[in-house]
VMD Tcl script that builds the backbone (N, CA, C; Angstrom):
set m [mol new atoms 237]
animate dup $m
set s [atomselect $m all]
$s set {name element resname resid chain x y z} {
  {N N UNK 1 A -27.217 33.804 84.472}
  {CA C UNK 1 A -28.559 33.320 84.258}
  {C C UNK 1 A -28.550 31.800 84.408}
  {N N UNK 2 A -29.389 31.265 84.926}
  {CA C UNK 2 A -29.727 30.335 85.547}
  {C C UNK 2 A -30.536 29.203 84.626}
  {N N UNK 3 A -29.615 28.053 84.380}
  {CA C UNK 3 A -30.839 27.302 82.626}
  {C C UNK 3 A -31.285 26.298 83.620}
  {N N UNK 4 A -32.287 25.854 83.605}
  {CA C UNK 4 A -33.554 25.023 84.209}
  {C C UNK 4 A -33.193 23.899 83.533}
  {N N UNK 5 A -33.191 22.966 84.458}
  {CA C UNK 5 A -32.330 21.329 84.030}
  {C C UNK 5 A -33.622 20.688 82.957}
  {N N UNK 6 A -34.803 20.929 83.027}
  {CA C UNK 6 A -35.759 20.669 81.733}
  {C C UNK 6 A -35.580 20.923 80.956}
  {N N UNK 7 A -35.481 22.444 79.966}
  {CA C UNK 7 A -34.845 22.644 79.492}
  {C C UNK 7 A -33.921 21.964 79.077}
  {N N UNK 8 A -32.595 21.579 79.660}
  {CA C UNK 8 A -31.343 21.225 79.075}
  {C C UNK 8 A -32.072 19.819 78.780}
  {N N UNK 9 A -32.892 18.704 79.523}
  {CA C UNK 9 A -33.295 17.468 79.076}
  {C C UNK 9 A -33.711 17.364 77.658}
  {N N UNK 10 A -34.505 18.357 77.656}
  {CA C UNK 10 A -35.671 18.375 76.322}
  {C C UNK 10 A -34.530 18.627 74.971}
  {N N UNK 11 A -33.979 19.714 75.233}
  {CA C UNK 11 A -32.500 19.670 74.154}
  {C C UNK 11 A -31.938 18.521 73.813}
  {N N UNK 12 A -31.766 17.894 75.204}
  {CA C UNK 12 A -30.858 16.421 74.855}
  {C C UNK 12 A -31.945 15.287 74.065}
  {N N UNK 13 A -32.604 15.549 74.909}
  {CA C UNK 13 A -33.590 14.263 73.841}
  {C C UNK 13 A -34.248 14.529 72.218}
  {N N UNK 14 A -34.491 16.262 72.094}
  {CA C UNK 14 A -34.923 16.511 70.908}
  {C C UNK 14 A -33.412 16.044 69.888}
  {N N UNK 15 A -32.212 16.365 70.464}
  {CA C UNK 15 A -31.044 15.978 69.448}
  {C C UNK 15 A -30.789 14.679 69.311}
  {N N UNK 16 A -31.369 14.030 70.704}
  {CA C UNK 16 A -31.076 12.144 70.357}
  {C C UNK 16 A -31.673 11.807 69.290}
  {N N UNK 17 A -33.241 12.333 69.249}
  {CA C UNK 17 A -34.133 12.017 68.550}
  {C C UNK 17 A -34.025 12.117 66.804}
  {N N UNK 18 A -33.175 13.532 66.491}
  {CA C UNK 18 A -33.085 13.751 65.240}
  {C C UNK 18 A -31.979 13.202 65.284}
  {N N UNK 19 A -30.621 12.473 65.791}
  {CA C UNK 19 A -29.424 12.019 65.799}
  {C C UNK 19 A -30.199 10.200 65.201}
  {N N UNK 20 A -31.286 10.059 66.251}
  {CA C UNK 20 A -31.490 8.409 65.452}
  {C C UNK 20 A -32.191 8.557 64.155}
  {N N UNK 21 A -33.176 9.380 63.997}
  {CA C UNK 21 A -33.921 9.442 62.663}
  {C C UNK 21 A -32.822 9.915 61.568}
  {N N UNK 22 A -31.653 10.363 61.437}
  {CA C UNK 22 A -30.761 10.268 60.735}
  {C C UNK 22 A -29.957 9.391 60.407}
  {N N UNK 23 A -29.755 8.507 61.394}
  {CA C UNK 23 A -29.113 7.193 61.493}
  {C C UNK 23 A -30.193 6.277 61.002}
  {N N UNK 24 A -30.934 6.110 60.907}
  {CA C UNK 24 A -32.362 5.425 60.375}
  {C C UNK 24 A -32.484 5.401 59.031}
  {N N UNK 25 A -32.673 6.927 58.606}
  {CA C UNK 25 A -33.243 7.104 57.361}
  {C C UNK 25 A -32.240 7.452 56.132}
  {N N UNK 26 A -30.864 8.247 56.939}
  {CA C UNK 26 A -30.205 8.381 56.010}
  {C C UNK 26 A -29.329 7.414 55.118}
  {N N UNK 27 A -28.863 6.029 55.248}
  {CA C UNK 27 A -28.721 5.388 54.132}
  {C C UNK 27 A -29.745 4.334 53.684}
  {N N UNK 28 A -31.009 4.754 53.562}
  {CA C UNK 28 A -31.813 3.891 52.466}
  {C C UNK 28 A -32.305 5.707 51.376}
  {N N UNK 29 A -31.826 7.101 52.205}
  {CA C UNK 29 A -31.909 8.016 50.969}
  {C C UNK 29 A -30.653 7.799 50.286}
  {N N UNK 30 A -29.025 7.698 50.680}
  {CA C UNK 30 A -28.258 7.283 49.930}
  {C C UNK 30 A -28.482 6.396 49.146}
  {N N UNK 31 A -28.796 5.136 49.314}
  {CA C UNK 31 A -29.192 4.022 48.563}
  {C C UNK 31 A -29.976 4.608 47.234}
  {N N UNK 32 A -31.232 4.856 47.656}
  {CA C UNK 32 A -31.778 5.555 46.447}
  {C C UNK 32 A -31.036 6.675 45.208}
  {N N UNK 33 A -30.747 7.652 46.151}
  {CA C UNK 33 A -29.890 8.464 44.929}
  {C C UNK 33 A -28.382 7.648 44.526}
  {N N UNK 34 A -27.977 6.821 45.175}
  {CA C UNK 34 A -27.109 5.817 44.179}
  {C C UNK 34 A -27.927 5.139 43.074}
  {N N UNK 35 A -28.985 4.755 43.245}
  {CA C UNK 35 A -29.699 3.790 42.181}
  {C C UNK 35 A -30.030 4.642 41.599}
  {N N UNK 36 A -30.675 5.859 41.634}
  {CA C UNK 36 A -30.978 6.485 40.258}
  {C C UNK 36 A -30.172 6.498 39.627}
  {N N UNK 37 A -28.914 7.743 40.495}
  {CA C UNK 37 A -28.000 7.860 39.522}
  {C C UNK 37 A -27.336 6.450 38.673}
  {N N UNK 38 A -27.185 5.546 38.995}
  {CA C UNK 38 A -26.926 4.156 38.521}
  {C C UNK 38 A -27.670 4.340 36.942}
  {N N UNK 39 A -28.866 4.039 37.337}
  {CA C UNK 39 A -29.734 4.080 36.424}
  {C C UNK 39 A -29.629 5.010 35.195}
  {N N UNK 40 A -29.413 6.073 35.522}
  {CA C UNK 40 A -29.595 7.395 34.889}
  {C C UNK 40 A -27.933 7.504 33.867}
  {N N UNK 41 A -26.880 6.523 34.216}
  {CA C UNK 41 A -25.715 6.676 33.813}
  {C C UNK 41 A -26.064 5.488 32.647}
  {N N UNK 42 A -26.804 4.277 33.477}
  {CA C UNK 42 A -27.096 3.103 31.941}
  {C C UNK 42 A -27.938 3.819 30.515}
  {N N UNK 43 A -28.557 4.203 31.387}
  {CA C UNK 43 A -29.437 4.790 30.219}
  {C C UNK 43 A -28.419 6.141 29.085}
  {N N UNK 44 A -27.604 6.977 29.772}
  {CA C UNK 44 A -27.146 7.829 28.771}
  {C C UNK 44 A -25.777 7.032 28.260}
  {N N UNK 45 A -25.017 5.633 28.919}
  {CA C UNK 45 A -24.241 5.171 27.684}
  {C C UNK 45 A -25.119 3.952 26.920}
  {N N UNK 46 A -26.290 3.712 26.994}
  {CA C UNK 46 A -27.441 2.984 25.831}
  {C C UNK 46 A -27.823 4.477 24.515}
  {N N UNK 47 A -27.924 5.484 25.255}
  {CA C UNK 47 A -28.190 6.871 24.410}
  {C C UNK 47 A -26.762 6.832 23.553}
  {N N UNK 48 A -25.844 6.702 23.855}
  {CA C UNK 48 A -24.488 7.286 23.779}
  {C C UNK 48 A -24.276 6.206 22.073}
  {N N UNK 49 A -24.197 4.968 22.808}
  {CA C UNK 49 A -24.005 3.982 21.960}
  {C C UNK 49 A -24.664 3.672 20.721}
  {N N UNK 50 A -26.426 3.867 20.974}
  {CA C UNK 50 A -26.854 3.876 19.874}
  {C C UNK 50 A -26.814 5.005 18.941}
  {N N UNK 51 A -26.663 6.590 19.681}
  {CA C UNK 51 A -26.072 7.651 18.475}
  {C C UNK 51 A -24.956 7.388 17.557}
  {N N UNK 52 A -23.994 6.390 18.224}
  {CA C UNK 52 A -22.753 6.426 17.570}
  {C C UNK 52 A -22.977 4.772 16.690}
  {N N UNK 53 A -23.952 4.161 16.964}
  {CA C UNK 53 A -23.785 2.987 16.084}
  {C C UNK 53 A -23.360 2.188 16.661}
  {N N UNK 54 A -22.254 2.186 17.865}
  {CA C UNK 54 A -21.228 1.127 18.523}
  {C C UNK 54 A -21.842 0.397 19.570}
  {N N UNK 55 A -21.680 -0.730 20.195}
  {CA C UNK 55 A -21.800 -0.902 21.181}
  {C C UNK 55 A -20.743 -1.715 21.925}
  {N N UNK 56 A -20.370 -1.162 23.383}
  {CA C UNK 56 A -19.385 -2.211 23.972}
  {C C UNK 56 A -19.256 -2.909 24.703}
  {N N UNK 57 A -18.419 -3.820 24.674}
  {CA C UNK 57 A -19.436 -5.129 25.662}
  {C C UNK 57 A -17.898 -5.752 26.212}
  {N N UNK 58 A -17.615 -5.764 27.738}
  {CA C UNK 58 A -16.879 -6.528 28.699}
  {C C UNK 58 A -16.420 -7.888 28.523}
  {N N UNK 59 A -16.148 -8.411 27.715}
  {CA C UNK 59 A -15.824 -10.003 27.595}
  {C C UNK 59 A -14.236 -10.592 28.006}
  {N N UNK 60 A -14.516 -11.370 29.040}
  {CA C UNK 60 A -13.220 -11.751 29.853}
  {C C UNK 60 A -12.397 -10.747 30.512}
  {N N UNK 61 A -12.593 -9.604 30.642}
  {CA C UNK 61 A -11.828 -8.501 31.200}
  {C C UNK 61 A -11.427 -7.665 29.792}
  {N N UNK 62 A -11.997 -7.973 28.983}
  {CA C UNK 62 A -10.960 -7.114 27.854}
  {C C UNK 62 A -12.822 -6.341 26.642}
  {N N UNK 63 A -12.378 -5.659 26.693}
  {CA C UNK 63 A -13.217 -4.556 25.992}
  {C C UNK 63 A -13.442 -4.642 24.711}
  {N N UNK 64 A -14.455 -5.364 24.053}
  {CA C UNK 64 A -14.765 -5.018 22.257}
  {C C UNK 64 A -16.149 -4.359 21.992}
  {N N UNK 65 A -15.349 -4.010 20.785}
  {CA C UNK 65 A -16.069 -3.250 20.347}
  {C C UNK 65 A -17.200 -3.715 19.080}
  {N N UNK 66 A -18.294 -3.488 19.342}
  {CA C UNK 66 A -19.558 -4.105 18.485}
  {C C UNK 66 A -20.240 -3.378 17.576}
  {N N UNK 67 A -20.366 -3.495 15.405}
  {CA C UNK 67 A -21.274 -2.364 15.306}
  {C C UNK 67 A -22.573 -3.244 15.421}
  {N N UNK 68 A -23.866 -2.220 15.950}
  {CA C UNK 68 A -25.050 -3.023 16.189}
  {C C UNK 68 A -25.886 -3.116 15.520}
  {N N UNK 69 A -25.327 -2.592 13.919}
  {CA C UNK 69 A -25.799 -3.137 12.436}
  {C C UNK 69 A -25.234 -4.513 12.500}
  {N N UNK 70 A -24.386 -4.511 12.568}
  {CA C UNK 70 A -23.515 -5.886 12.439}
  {C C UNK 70 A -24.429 -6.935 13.145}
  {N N UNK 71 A -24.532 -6.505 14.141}
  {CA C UNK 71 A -25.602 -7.212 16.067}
  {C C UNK 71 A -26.725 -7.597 15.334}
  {N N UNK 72 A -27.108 -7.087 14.830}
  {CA C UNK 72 A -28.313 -6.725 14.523}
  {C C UNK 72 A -28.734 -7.776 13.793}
  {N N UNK 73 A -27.376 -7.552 12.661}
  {CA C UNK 73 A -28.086 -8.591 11.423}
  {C C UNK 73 A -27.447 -10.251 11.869}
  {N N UNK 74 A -26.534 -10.396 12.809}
  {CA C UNK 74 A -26.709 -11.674 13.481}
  {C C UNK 74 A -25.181 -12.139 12.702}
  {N N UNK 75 A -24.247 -10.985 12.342}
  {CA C UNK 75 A -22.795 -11.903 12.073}
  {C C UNK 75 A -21.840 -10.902 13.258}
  {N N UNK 76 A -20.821 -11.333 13.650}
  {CA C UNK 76 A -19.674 -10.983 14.204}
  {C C UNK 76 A -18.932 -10.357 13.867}
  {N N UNK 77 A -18.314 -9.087 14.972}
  {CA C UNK 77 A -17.477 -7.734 13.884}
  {C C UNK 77 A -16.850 -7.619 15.159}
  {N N UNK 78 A -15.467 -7.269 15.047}
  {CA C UNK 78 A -14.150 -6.897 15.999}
  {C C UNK 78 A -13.781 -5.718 15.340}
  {N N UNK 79 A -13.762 -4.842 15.577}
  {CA C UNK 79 A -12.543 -4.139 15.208}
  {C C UNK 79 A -11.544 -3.766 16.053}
}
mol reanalyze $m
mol bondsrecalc $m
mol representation Tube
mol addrep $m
């Protein structure tokens, strides 16, 4: 059977076509579902932290630990 060279064009260009609109669109949808999820991870260790009272905070590369009664009332706590 005999395929009609139109045919085969229209194939090629319908796949260019969805080949660039993928290249286009698909990393500003990555982008987005990185930022939610981003988002969505701050928010459940802010949930996390205030259930437990603690909060922790990055200072100079080294990790302490804060209670945010302590924060709160405006003196300094290490443990």
């Amino acid at each position: 059977m005999k395929i009609n060279k139109d045919i085969i064009k229209t194939i090629v260009i319908i796949v260019l076509v969805i080949s660039l609109l993928g290249i286009i669109f698909l990393p500003s949808l990555y982008n987005s579902i990185y930022t939610s999820a981003f988002f969505e991870g701050q928010i459940s260790v802010a949930q996390t932290q205030t259930q437990t009272g603690n909060i922790f905070i990055i200072n100079n590369e080294t990790i302490q630990r804060y209670s945010l009664d302590v924060l709160c009332r405006g003196l300094e706590w290490k443990s």
